[in-house]
C-alpha positions as CSV (number, residue, x, y, z in Angstrom):
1,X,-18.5,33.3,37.8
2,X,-20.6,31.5,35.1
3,X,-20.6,27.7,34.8
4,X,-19.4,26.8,31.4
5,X,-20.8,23.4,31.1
6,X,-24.2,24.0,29.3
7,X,-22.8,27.5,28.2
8,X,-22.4,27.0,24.8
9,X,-25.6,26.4,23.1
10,X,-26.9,29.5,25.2
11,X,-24.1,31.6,24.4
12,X,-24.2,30.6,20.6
13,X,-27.7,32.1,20.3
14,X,-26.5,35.5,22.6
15,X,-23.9,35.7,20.4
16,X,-26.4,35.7,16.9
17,X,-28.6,38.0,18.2
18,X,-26.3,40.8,19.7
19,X,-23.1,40.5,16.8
20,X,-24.0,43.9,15.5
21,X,-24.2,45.2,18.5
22,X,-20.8,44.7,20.6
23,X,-21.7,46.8,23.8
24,X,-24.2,44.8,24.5
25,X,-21.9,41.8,25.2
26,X,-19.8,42.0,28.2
27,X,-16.3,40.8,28.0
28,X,-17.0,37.8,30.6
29,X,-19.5,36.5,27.8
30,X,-17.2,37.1,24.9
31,X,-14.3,35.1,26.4
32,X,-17.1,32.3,27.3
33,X,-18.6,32.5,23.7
34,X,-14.7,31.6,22.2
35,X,-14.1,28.8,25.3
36,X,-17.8,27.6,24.0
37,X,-16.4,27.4,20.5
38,X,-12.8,25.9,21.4
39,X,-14.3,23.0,23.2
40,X,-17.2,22.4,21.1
41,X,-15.5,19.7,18.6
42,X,-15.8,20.7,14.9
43,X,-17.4,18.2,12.9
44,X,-15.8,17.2,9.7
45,X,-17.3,16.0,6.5
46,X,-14.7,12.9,6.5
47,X,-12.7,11.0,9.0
48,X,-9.7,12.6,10.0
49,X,-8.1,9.0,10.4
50,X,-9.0,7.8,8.0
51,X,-6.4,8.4,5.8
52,X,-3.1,10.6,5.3
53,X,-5.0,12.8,3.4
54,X,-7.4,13.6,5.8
55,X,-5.3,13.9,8.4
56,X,-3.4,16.9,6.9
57,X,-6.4,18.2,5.9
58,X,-7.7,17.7,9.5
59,X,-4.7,19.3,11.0
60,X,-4.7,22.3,8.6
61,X,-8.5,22.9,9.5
62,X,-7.7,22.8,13.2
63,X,-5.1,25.7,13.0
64,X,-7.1,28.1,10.8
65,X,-9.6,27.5,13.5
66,X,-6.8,28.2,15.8
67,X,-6.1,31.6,14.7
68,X,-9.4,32.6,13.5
69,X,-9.8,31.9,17.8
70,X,-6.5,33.6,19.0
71,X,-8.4,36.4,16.8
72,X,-11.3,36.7,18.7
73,X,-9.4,36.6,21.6
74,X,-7.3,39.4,21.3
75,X,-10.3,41.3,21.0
76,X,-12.0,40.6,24.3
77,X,-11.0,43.0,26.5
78,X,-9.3,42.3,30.3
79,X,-10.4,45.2,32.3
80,X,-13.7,43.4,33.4
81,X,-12.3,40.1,33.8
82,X,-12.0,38.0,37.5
83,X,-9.0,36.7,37.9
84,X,-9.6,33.3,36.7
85,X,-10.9,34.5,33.5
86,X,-7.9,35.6,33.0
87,X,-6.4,32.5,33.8
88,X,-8.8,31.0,31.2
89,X,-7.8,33.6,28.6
90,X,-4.4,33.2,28.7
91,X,-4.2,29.5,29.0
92,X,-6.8,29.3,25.8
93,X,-3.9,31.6,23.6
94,X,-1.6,29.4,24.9
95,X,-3.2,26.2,23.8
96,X,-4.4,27.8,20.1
97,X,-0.8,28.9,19.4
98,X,0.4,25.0,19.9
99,X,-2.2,23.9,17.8
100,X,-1.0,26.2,14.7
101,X,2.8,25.0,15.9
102,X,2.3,21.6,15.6
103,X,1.0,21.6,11.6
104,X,3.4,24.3,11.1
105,X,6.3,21.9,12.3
106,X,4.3,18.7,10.7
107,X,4.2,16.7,14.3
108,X,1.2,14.8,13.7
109,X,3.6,13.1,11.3
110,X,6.1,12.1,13.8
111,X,3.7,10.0,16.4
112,X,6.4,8.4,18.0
113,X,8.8,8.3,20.8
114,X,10.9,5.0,22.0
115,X,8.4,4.9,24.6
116,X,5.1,5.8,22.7
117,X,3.5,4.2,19.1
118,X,0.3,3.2,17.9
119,X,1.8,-0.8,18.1
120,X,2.4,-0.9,21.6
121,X,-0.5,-1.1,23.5
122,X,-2.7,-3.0,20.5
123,X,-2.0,-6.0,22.7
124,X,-4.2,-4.6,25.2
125,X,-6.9,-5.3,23.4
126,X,-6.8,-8.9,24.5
127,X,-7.1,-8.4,28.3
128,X,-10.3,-7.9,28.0
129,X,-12.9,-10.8,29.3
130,X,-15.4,-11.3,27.6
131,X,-19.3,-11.7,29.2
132,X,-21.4,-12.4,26.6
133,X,-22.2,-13.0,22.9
134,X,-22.4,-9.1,22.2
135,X,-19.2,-8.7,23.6
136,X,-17.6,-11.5,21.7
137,X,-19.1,-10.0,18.4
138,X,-17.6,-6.7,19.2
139,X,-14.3,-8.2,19.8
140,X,-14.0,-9.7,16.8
141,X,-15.2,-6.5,14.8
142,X,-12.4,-4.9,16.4
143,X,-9.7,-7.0,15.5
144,X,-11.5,-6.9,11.7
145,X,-10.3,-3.4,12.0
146,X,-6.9,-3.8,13.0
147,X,-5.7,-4.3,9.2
148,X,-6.7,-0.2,8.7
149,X,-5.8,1.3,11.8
150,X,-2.1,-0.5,11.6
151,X,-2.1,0.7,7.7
152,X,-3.3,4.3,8.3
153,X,-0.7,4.6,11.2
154,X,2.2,3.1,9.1
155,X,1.2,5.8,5.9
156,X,1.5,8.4,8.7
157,X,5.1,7.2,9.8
158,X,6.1,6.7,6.0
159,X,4.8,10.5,5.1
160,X,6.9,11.5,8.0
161,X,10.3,9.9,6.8
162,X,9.6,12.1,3.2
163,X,9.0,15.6,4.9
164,X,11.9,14.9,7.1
165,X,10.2,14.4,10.6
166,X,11.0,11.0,11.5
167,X,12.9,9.1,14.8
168,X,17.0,8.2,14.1
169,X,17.6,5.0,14.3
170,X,20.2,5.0,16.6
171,X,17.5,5.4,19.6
172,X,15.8,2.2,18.9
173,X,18.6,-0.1,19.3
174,X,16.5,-2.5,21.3
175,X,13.0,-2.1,19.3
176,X,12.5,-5.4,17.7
177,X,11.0,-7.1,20.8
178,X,7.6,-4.5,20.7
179,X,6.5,-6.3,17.1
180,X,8.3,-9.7,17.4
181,X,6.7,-10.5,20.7
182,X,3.7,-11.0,18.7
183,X,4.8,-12.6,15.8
184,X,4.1,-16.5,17.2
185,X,3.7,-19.6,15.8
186,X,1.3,-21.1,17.7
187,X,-2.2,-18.8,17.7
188,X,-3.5,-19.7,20.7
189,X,-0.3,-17.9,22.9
190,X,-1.3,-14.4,20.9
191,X,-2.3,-11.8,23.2
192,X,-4.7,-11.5,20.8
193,X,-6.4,-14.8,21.2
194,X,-6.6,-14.4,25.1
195,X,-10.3,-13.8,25.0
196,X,-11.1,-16.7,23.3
197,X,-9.1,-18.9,25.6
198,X,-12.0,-18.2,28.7
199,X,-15.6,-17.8,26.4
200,X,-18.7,-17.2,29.3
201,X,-20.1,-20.6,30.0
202,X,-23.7,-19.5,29.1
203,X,-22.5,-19.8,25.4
204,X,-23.8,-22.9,23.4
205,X,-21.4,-25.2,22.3
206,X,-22.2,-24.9,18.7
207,X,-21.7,-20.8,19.2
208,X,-18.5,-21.4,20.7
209,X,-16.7,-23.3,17.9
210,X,-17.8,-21.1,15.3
211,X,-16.3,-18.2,17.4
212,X,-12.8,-20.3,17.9
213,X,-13.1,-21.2,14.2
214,X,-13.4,-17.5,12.8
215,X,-10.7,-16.4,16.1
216,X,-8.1,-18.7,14.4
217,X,-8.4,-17.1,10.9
218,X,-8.6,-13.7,12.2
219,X,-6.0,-13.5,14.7
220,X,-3.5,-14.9,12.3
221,X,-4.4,-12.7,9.7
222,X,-5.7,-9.5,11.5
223,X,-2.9,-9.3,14.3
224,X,-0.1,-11.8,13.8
225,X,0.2,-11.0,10.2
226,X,-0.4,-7.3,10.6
227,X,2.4,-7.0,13.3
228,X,4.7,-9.1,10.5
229,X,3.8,-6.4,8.0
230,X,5.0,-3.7,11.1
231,X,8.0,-5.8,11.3
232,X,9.1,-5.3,7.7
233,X,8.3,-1.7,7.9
234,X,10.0,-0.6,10.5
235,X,13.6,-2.8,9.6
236,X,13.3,-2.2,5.6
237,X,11.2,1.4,5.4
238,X,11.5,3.8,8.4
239,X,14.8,2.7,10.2
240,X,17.4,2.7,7.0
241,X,15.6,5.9,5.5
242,X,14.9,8.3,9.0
243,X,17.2,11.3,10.1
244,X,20.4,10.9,10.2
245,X,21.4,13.4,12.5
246,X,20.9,12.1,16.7
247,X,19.0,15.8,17.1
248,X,16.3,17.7,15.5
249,X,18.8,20.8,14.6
250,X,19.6,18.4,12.0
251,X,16.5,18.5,10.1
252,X,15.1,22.0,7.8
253,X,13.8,24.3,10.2
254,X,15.1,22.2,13.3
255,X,16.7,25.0,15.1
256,X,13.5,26.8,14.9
257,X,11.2,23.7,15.8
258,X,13.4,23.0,18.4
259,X,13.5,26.3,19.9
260,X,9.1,26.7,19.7
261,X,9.9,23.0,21.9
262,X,11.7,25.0,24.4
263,X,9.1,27.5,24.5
264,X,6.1,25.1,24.4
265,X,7.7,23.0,27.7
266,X,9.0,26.0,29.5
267,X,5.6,28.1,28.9
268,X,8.2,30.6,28.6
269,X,9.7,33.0,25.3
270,X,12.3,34.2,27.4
271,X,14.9,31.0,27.1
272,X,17.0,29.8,24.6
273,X,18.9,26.7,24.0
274,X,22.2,28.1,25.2
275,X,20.4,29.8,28.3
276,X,18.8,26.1,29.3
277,X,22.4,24.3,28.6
278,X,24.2,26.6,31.1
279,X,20.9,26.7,34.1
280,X,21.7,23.0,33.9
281,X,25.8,23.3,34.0
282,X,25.5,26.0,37.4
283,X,22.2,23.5,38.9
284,X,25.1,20.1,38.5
285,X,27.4,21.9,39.8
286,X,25.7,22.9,42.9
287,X,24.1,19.7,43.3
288,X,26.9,17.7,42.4
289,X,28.4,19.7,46.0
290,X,25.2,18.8,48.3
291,X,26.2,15.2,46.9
292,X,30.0,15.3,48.3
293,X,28.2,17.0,51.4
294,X,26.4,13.6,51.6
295,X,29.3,11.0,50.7
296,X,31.7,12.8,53.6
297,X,28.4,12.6,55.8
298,X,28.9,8.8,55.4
299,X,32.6,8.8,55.7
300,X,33.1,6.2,52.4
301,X,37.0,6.4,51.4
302,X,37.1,7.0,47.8
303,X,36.1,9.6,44.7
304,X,32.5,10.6,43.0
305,X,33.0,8.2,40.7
306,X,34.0,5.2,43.6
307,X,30.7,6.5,45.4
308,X,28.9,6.0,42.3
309,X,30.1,2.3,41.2
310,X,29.6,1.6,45.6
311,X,25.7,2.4,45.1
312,X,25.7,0.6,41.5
313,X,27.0,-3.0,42.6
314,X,26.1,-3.6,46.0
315,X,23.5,-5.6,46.7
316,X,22.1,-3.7,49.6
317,X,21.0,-0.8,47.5
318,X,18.5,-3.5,45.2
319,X,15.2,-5.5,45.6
320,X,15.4,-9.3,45.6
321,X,11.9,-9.6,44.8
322,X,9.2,-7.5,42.9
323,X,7.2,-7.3,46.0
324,X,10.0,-6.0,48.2
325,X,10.0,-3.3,45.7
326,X,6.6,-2.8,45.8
327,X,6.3,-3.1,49.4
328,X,8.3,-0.1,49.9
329,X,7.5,2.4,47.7
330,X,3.8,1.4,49.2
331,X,5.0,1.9,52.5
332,X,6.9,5.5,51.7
333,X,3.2,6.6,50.3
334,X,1.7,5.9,53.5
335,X,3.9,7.5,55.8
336,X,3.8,10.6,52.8
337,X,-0.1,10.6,53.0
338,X,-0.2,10.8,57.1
339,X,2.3,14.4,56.2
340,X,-0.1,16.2,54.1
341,X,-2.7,17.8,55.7
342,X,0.2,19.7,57.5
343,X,1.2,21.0,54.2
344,X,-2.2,21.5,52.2
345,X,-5.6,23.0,52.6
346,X,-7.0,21.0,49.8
347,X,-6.5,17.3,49.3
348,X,-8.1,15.1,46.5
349,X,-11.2,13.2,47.0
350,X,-9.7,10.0,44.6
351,X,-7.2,7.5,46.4
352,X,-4.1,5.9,44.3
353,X,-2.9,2.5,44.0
354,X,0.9,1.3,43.3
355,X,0.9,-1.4,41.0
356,X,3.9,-2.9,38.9
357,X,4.3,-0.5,35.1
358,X,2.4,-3.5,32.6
359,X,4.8,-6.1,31.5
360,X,4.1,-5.1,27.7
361,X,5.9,-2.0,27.9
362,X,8.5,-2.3,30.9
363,X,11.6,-3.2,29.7
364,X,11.8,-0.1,27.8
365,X,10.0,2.2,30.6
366,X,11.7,4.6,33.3
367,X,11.5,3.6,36.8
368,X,8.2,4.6,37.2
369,X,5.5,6.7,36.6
370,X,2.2,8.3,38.0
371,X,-1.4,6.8,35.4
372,X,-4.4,9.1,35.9
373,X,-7.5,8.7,34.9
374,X,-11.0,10.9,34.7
375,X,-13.1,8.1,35.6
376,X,-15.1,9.0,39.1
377,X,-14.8,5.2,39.5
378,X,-11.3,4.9,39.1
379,X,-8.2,5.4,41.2
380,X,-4.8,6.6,40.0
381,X,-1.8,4.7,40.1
382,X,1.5,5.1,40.8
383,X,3.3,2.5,38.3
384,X,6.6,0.9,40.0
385,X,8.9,-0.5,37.6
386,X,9.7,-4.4,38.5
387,X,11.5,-5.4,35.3
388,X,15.1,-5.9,35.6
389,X,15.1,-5.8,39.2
390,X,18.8,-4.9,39.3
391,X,18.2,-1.9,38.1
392,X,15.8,-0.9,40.7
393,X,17.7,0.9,43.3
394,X,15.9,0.9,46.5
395,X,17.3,4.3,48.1
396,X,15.6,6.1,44.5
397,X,12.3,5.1,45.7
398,X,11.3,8.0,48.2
399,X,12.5,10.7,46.1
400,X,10.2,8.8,43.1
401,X,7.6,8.0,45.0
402,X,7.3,11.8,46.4
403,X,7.4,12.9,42.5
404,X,4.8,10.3,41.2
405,X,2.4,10.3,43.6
406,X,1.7,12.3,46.8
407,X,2.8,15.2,47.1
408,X,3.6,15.3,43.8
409,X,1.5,14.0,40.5
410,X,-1.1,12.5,41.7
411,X,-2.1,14.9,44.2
412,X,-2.0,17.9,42.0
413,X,-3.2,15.9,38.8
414,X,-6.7,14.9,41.2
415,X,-7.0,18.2,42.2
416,X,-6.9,19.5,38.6
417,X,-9.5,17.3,37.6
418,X,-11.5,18.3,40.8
419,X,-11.7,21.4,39.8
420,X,-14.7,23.5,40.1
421,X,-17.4,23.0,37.3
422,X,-17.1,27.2,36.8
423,X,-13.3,25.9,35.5
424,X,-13.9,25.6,31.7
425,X,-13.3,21.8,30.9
426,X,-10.3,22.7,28.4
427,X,-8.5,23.7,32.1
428,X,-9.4,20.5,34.2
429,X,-7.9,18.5,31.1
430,X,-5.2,20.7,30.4
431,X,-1.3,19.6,31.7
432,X,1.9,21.5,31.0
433,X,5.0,20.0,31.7
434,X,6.5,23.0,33.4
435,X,3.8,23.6,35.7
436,X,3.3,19.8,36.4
437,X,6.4,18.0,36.4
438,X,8.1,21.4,37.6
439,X,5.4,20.8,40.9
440,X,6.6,17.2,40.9
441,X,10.2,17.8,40.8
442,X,9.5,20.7,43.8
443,X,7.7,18.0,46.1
444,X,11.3,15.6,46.1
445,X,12.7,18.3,48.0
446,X,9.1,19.1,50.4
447,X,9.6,15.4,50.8
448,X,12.6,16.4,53.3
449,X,11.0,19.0,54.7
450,X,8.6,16.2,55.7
451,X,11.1,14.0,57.5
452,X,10.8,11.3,54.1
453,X,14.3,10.3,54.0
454,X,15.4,8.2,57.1
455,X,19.1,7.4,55.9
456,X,21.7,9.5,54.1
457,X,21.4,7.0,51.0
458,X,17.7,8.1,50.6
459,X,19.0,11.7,50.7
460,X,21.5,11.0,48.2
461,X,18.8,9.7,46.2
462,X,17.2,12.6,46.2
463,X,20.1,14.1,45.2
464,X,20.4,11.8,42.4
465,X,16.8,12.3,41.2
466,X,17.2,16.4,41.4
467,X,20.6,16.1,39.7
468,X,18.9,13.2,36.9
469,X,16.6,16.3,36.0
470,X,19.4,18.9,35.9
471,X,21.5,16.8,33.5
472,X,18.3,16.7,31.4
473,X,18.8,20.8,31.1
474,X,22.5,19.8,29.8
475,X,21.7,16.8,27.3
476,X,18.8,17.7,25.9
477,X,20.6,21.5,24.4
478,X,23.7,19.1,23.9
479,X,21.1,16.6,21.6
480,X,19.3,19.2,20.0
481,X,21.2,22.5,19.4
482,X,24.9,21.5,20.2
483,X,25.5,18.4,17.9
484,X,26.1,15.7,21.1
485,X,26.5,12.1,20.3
486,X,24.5,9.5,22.1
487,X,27.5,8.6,23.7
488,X,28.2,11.9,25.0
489,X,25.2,12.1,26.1
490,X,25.4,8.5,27.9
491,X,29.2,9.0,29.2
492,X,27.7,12.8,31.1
493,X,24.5,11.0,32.3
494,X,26.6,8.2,33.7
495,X,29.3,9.9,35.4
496,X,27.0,13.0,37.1
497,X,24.1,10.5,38.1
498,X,23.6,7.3,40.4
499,X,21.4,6.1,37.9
500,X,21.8,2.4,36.5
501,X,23.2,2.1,33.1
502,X,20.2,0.2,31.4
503,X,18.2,3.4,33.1
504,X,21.1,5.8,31.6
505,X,20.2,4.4,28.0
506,X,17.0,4.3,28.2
507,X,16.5,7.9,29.2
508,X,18.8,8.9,26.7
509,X,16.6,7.4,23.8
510,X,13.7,9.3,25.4
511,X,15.4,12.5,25.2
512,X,16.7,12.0,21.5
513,X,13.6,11.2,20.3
514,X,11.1,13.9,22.3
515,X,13.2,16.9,21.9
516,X,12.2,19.9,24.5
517,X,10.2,17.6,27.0
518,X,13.0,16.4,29.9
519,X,14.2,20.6,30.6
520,X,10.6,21.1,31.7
521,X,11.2,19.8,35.0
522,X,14.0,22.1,36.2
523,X,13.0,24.6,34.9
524,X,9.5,24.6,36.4
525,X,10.9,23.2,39.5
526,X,13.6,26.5,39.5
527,X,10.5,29.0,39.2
528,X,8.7,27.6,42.3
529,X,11.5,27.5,44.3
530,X,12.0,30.8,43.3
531,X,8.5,32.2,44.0
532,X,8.4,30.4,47.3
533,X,11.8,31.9,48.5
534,X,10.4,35.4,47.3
535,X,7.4,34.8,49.5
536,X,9.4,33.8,52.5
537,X,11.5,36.8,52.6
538,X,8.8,39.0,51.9
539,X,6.0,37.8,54.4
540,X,8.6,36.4,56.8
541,X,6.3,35.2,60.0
542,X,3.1,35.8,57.8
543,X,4.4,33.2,55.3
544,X,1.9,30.3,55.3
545,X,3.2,26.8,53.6
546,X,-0.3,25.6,53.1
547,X,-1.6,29.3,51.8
548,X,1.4,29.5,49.4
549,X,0.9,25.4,48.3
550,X,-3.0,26.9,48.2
551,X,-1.8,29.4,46.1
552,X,0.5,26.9,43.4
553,X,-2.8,24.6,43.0
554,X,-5.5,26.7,43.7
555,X,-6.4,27.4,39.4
556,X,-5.2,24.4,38.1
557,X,-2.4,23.7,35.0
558,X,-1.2,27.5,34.6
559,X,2.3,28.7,32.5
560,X,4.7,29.7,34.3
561,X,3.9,33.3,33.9
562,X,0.8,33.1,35.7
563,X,1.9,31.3,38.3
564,X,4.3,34.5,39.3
565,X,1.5,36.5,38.8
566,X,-1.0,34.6,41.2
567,X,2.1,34.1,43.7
568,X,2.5,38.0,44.0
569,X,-0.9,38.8,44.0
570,X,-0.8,36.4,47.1
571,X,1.8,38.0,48.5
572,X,0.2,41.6,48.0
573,X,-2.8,40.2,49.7
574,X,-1.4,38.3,52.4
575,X,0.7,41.8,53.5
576,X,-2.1,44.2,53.3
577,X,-4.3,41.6,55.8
């Protein structure tokens, strides 16, 4: 198979030469000529972020290229193609389709979740050290800037409360600490001024204060300032004026954005909101049983309900300290990591770290969560959450540290990006909830298989995690399509989970405000179970779990679809040997 990576230029004068003359191009060329084109960046004549303006107009561009794309696709024919070109083909349709979705639906004027927005991580900015006098100048350039990137971002949030795509207000009952954490009195205890408070020592003196003296000015009026002027937006413009409805089916067209939602996180056309609402009323059901299996196990006296207020208040089930916390979900990675190669043929190259989720953005962050990166220098990390330590229930943390890290996220993330350079880059960058977070959900249960959970409290957390992510299938219909309050949605979280109440809530807001997201995990989770029962009755003694894990991970991020198709081709395969 060809390399893609210096492809394009090549292909590009191929393609001139031989365009009135189809035979002469094969159809392994043609698809590599349109994958040349997608992930060759279009260069615009203005900034697309520049303003509102450009932005639609950027957004608009990208989907006529889209379908101009999609077009050219369709015409390249399959017969000829290996089986990861067809991998490539498909996935590339996929992606162009989204891209047309999302300006149909007008997302890009919607850039906001409770847990996502272009305030949050601004801050960040200021944990930088800097080295030199370069650096020093750059750093102040950048917070010069911070006036238009805050404006541009707050005419984006503005345009989407007047077409009707904005956030309720009822999800962000607990939002004024993100902006009024930096609106201080005293300068010098700004995130912002941080740099300034440790300039390198091989500055002169006389450099120095004029650096301090221009900081003052500019991180009052560049950053403390700027986040008052967020302040006021978000309390007198976006909150009193967004949707008033708790779910998109509210809004024009909602039932139909909503449903292209379902179809965008479940890679799938074949589901609708009803069909998703009652897979996750039979999957609580029969988890809800394996549960009761587990609280008889343990002989406790008392209902569901009991069991569940037991595991909420005692003090056994909770970290004292942020290290114990850390401690163990470090030590349930290890023993996780010595497991694998009995499970895998391939392992990544890159190592992971568990570290504490930052302090800027915990309090309103889920338990925890796997951080990538691309950088060949790098490690992943699996973030723990050490805020509000008793919420942090201890027998959670094998089933989470399983889905975040090894053998879940950060194993199959690594070995996306470790793909082969004859995987077109669009693919080693590419992740699709179903596929990913349905592979995640999948390795809470291979986690038992592996001996993970020592006591029946870890098992139940298991338990709890798998039914968390079938109650998602439920809540997220009930949001979106069946008119649920976020009290419904709270009181059926509360009383089917063992998750904390402050967790409960803050889940909740996530789901309200990214509609379609949280049923991606069952569902995806579902269709590998599925395939890998349908591989074990079938091949029986010739079943392999590392061929058929081989087989899951082998082409990367793939829909759903594919996925069945590469797991009976394996099959096939593996019974003709």
């Amino acid at each position: 198979m060809k390399s893609y990576k210096f492809l394009g230029i090549f292909l590009l004068i191929g393609f001139l030469s031989c365009k009135n003359n189809p035979s002469s191009e094969s159809s392994s060329d043609a698809l590599a000529m349109v994958i040349a084109k997608h992930e060759t960046k279009i260069k615009h004549e203005f900034d697309p972020y520049q303003s509102l303006e450009n932005t639609n107009k950027f957004y608009q561009l990208e989907a006529e290229n889209a379908q101009n794309l999609i077009d050219e696709l369709q015409n390249v024919s399959t017969k000829d193609l290996s089986e990861s070109e067809k991998i490539s083909r498909d996935l590339l349709l996929f992606v162009l389709q989204d891209k047309i979705d999302r300006n149909t639906y007008k997302m890009h004027l919607n850039p906001m979740t409770n847990e996502i927005a272009f305030h949050l991580n601004l801050g960040n900015m200021g944990n930088k050290k800097l080295k030199n006098k370069e650096e020093v100048k750059n750093y102040l350039k950048q917070l010069e800037n911070l006036p238009k990137k805050i404006n541009y971002n707050l005419s984006l949030l503005k345009a989407g409360v007047e077409a009707g795509v904005s956030q309720p207000k009822e999800a962000y009952s607990n939002y004024t600490f993100t902006y009024d954490k930096h609106i201080v009195s005293d300068i010098t205890k700004s995130e912002f001024y941080k740099p300034f408070l440790n300039l390198p020592s091989n500055l002169s003196e006389e450099f120095k204060d004029s650096v301090l003296a221009i900081a003052n000015v500019s991180v009052q009026q560049n950053a403390i300032n700027q986040y008052k002027k967020i302040k006021t937006f978000f309390e007198d413009d976006y909150f009193p004026n967004t949707r008033k409805g708790l779910g998109v089916g509210t809004i024009e067209n909602g039932k139909e954005f909503y449903q292209n939602r379902i179809n965008f996180y479940t890679t799938s056309t074949q589901y609708t909101a009803d069909d998703i609402h009652n897979i996750g009323l039979k999957e609580v059901a029969r988890i809800k049983a394996e549960m009761q299996k587990t609280i008889d196990e343990l002989g406790f006296k008392g209902s569901f309900a009991d069991f569940i207020q037991f595991l909420r208040t005692d003090e056994q089930f909770y970290p004292k300290t942020a290290k114990e916390l850390l401690m163990f979900a470090r030590d349930v990675a290890k023993r996780i990591d010595a497991e694998l190669p009995k499970y895998f043929k391939t392992l990544p190259r890159k190592p992971y770290g568990v570290v504490p989720v930052p302090a800027a953005i915990a309090p309103n962050y889920t338990a925890g969560r796997y951080s990538g990166t691309n950088s060949e220098t790098k490690a992943g990390f699996y973030w723990v959450n050490t805020y509000n330590l008793p919420s942090r229930t201890l027998y959670t943390i094998p089933a989470l540290t399983a889905h975040e890290a090894v053998p879940g996220h950060h194993l199959q993330k690594s070995l996306n990006d470790e793909l082969p350079e004859t995987i077109p880059a669009f693919r080693r960058n590419l992740y699709l909830s179903a596929y990913g977070e349905g592979w995640a959900l999948y390795t809470e249960t291979l986690a038992d298989e592996m001996g993970i959970y020592t006591t029946p409290y870890e098992k139940f957390g298991k338990y709890t995690y798998e039914m968390w992510r079938a109650c998602r299938l439920v809540v997220d219909t009930g949001i979106h399509a069946k008119g649920w309050s976020r009290q419904e949605v709270i009181d059926y979280m509360a009383s089917n989970t063992a998750l904390s109440i402050h967790e409960v809530t803050t889940e909740t807001d996530r789901y309200i405000t990214w509609p379609g997201q949280a049923i991606s995990y069952k569902i995806g989770e579902i269709k590998i179970r599925e395939l890998r029962a349908k591989a074990e009755k079938e091949l029986q003694e010739k079943f392999n779990i590392r061929e058929f894990h081989e087989t899951i991970l082998g082409e990367g991020t793939v829909t759903l679809s594919i996925l069945e198709n590469r797991v009976n081709n394996y099959i096939k395969n593996t019974l003709n040997e």
